[in-house]
N, C-alpha and C positions, 0 to 999 in steps of 0.2 A: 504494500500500500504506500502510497505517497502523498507525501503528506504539502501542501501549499506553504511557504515562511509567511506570508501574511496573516494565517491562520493563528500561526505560534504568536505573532504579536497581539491579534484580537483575544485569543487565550491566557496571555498574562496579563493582558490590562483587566480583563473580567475579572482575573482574581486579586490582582489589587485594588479592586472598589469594593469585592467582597468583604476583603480581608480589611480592609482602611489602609493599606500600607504605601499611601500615596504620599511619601517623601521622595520616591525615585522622579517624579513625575514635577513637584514642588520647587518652587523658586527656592537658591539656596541665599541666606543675604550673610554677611560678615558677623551683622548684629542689629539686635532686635531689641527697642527701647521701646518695656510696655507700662501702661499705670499712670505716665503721667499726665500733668495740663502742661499745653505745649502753647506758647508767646510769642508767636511770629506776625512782629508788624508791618511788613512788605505783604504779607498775604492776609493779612488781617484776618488770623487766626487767633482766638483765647479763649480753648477750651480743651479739653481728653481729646487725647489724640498719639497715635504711636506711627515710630519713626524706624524705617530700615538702612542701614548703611553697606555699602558695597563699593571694593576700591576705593575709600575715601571718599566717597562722596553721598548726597542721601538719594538714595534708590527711591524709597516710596513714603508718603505721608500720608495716615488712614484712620481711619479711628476704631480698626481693628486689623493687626498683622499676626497671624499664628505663630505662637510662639515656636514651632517646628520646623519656620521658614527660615529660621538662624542659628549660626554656627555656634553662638553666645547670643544669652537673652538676660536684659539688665532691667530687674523692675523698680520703677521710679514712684511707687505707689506713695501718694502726699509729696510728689515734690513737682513742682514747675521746671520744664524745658526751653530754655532759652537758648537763640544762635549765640556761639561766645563773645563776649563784652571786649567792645576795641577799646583803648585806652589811648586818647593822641596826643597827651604831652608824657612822656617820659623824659630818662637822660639814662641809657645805654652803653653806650660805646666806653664801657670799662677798659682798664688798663691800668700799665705801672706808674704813670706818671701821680706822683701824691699832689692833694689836695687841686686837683683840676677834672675838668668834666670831662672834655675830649682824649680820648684814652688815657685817662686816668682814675684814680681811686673816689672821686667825688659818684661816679655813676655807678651801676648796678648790674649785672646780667640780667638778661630779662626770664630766662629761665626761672630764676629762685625767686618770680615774684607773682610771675605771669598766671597759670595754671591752678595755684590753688586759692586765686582771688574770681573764678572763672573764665579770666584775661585770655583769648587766645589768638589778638592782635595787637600788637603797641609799637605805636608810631613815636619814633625820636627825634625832640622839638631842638632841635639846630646843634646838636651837640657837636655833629663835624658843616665841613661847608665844603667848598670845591677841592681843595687840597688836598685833606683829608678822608675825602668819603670811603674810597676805596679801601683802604686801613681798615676804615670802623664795618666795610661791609668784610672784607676778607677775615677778621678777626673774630666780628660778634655774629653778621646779618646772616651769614652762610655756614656759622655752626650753630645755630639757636633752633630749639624744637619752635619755641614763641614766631607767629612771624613778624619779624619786624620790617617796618616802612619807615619814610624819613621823610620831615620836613628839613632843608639844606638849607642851613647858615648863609647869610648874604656876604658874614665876613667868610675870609676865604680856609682860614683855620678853624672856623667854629667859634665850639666856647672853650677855647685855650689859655683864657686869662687874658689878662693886659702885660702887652702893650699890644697885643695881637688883635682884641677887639675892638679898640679903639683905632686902627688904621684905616682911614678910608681909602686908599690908595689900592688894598687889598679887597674890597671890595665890589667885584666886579660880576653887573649881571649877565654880562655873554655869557662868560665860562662858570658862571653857575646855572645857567640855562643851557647849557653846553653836558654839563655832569646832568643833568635832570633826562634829556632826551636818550644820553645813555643807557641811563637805568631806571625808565619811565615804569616800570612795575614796582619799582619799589618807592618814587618819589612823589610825597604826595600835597608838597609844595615848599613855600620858600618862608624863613624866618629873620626877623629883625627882632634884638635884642642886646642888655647889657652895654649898648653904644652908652656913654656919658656925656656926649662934647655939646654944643649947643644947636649946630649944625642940621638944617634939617636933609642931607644930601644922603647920608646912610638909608630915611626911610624911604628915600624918595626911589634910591636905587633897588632895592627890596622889592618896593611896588613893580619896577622899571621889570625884574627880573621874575616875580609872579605874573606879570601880564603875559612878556615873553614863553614863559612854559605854561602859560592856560590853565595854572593852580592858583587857591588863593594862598598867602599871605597869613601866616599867625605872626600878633604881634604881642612878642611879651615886655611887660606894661616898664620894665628897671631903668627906665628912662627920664632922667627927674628933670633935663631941662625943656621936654615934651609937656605940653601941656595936654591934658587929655580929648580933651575940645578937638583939639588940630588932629590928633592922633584918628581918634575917631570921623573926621571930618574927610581924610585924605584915605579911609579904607573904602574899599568897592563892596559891593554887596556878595555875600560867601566868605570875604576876608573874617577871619577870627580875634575877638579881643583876649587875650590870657586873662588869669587871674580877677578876674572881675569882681570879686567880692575881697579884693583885697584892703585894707589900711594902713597905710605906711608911707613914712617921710618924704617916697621917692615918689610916688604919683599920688594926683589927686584921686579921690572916693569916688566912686558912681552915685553914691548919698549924699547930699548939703547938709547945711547945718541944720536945717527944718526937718529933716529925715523924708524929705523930698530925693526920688531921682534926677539926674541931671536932664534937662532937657537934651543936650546933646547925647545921651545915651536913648534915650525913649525916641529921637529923629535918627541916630542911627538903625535902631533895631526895628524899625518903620523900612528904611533904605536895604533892609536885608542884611547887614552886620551881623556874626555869629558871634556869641560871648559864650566863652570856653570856661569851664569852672577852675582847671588849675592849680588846686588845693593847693600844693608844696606844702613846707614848712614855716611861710609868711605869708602864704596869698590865701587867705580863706577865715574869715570874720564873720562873727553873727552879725554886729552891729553895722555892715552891706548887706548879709544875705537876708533875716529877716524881714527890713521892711521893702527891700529889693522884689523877693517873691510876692510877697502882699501888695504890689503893686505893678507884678504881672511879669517882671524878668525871672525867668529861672530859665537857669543852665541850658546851652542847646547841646552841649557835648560836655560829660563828667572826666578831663583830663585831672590824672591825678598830679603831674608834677614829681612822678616817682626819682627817686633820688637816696642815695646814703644817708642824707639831714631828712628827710620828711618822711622817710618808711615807719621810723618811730617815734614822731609826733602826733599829732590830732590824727594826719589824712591814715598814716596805717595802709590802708591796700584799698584797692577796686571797690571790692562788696564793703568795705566799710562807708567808703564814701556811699554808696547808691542808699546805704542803711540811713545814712543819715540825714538824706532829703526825704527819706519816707517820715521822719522826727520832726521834717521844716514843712512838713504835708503835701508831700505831692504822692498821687497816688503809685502803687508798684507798678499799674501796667504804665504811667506814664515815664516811668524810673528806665523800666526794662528798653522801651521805645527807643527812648534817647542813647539809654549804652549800649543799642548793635545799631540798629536800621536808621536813626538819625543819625550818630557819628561816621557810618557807611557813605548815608548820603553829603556828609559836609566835607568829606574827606574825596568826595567823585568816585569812592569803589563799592560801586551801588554791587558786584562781585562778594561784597562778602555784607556779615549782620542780619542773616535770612536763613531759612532751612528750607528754597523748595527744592523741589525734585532735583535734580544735578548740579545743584550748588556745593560747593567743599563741604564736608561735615566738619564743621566748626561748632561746637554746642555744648554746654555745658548744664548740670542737674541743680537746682538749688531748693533747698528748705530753707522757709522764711519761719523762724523762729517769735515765739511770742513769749514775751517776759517784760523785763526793765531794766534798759540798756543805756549807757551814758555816752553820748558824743560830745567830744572836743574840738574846739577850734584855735585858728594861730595865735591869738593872744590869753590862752589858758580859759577860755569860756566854758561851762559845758553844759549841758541840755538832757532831756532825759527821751527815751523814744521807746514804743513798746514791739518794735519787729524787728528782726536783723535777718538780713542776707544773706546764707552759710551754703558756699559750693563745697557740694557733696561729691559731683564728680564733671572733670572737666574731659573733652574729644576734643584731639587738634587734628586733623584729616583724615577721620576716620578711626583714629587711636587713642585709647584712653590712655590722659596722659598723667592725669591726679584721681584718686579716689580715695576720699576721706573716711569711708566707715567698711571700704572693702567689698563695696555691691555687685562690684563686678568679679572680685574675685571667685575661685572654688574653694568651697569650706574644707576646711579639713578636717578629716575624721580621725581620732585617737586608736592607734591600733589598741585592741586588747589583750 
């Protein structure tokens, strides 16, 4: 007798629907994120919903993926999914050089800070400039699980100290428009900062060299013979203010004495002006952000300002910060918004701060804790709040790269 091959296939499929044993047949995915509420503001998503990932990236979003579709299966039951948290003011580009940022011991890896704040992008605010870049990417940008992006120093050393930042001679926005096209994935625009002189030719060239590479412009405020007025007056719309809720000798408040906003902060932010939060370890006051918020400025992007001074001050990390505008009352999903898919969008890489279907798996797990929690700010303030932020488990391209209670891991059993 002879038997048909087609027949053998109609024959094993009948008995794998008998039997159930349809995993032969089943999408296989890398991993399989069930249980939780899933935060995605590009798709305007906020609700239960579960996520597959494959080669790095997310295969499927549904609000129901069988747990037998994955090769690991990580249940997020009580916690919220969010695309991971960009952070766009750091200072990176560590090295030997003491007490200086641009390869030196003033900056941080972004590894030891990134991942278990749920960070799993952070942009570095002008630590190197054209001279340098390369250095700080051969050294930090291309061994870091983090990834990092850069906004490029207008000076041509970065922030190497003086007399190097105060050169305007070095200064130049060709060839920092020139470094930018080279390494247009990773830059994601131009900074002015730390200039002292009175001079307004530094911000002018800054501008000169953001127009030229079609980024904007962060401007960090250390410029005390700037009047803030002008500062704000000469940014384009997209361009970024640092440190906005700062107080201190060197710029003037975005608050008056009346605990009014300034008008020229309310017609910039009219004109499309972004104000960056910036924490650090001086840029970040109640006595701006209180009645700043109550009167309708709150943060478009939670830069922390990460740095060796400010990790262990008020700012602390990522989620500490986002905790503690949940204390200044904005609400989480508005919190969450701002740290992926608005800093995305202010940044131009509408590419990452999203989880749909073939976008990088960048995403991290969090429990929002309920108790009484105390937040500080730069001048020793502190305030009380009753949610915190706590990543449980952080994905940098598909790979878990932190996980704090071991949800992913396999349990281990005690031989007897």
């Amino acid at each position: 007798m002879r038997y048909i091959p087609g027949i053998w296939v109609l024959l094993i499929g009948c008995f794998l629907l008998i039997t159930g044993s349809h995993s032969v047949w089943a999408q296989s995915y890398d991993l399989v994120i069930k249980n939780g509420h899933l935060f995605d503001a590009k798709n305007g998503i906020n609700q239960p919903m579960e996520i597959a990932i494959l080669k790095g990236k997310i295969a499927k979003v549904a609000s129901h993926i069988p747990a037998t579709e994955g090769n690991k299966v990580i249940d997020a039951g009580g916690m919220w999914i969010s695309p991971g948290f960009i952070d766009p003011h750091t200072h990176v580009f560590v090295g030997e050089k003491p007490r200086v940022f641009a390869g030196g011991s003033s900056s941080v890896f972004p590894d030891a800070f990134s991942f278990r704040s749920g960070v799993t992008t952070v942009v570095d605010a002008g630590t190197s400039g054209w001279r340098n870049f390369e250095h700080f990417k051969s050294t930090v940008i291309d061994v870091a699980q983090t990834r990092v992006l850069a906004f490029l120093n207008i000076a041509g050393g970065g922030m190497s100290g003086d007399p190097y930042q105060q050169d305007i001679q070095d200064m130049n926005p060709e060839m920092t428009f020139n470094m930018i096209q080279k390494y247009p994935d990773l830059m994601v625009g131009v900074k002015i900062g730390h200039y002292e002189g009175e001079s307004w030719q530094p911000f002018d060239l800054a501008v000169e060299a953001a127009a030229l590479s079609n980024r904007p412009l962060l401007v960090e405020c250390h410029l005390p013979e700037y009047s803030l007025k002008e500062q704000l007056r000469r940014m384009r719309p997209g361009d970024l203010l640092t440190h906005t809720y700062e107080h201190i000798r060197d710029r003037e408040p975005i608050i008056d004495q009346n605990g009014n906003l300034l008008p020229a902060v309310i017609e910039a932010r009219k004109r499309g002006v972004l104000f960056d939060l910036s924490h650090g370890g001086a840029g970040f006051w109640f006595d701006q952000a209180v009645p700043a918020i109550q009167q309708g400025l709150t943060p478009d992007t939670f830069g922390t300002d990460l740095h060796r001074f400010s990790m262990n001050s008020g700012m602390k990390n990522f989620a500490n910060v986002l905790s503690k505008f949940l204390a200044l009352g904005l609400d989480l999903e508005e919190v969450l918004e701002k740290a992926t898919w608005g800093t995305a969008k202010a940044l131009k890489r509408e590419d990452l701060g999203h989880l749909s279907e073939g976008a990088v798996a960048d995403l991290t797990l969090l429990s929002i804790r309920s108790g009484s929690f105390g937040f500080v700010d730069s001048a020793g303030m502190s305030i009380t709040g009753n949610q915190m932020i706590e990543p449980e488990l952080t994905i940098r391209a598909g790979r878990v790269v932190y996980d704090l209670n071991g949800i992913s891991a396999t349990p281990f059993k005690k031989v007897k």
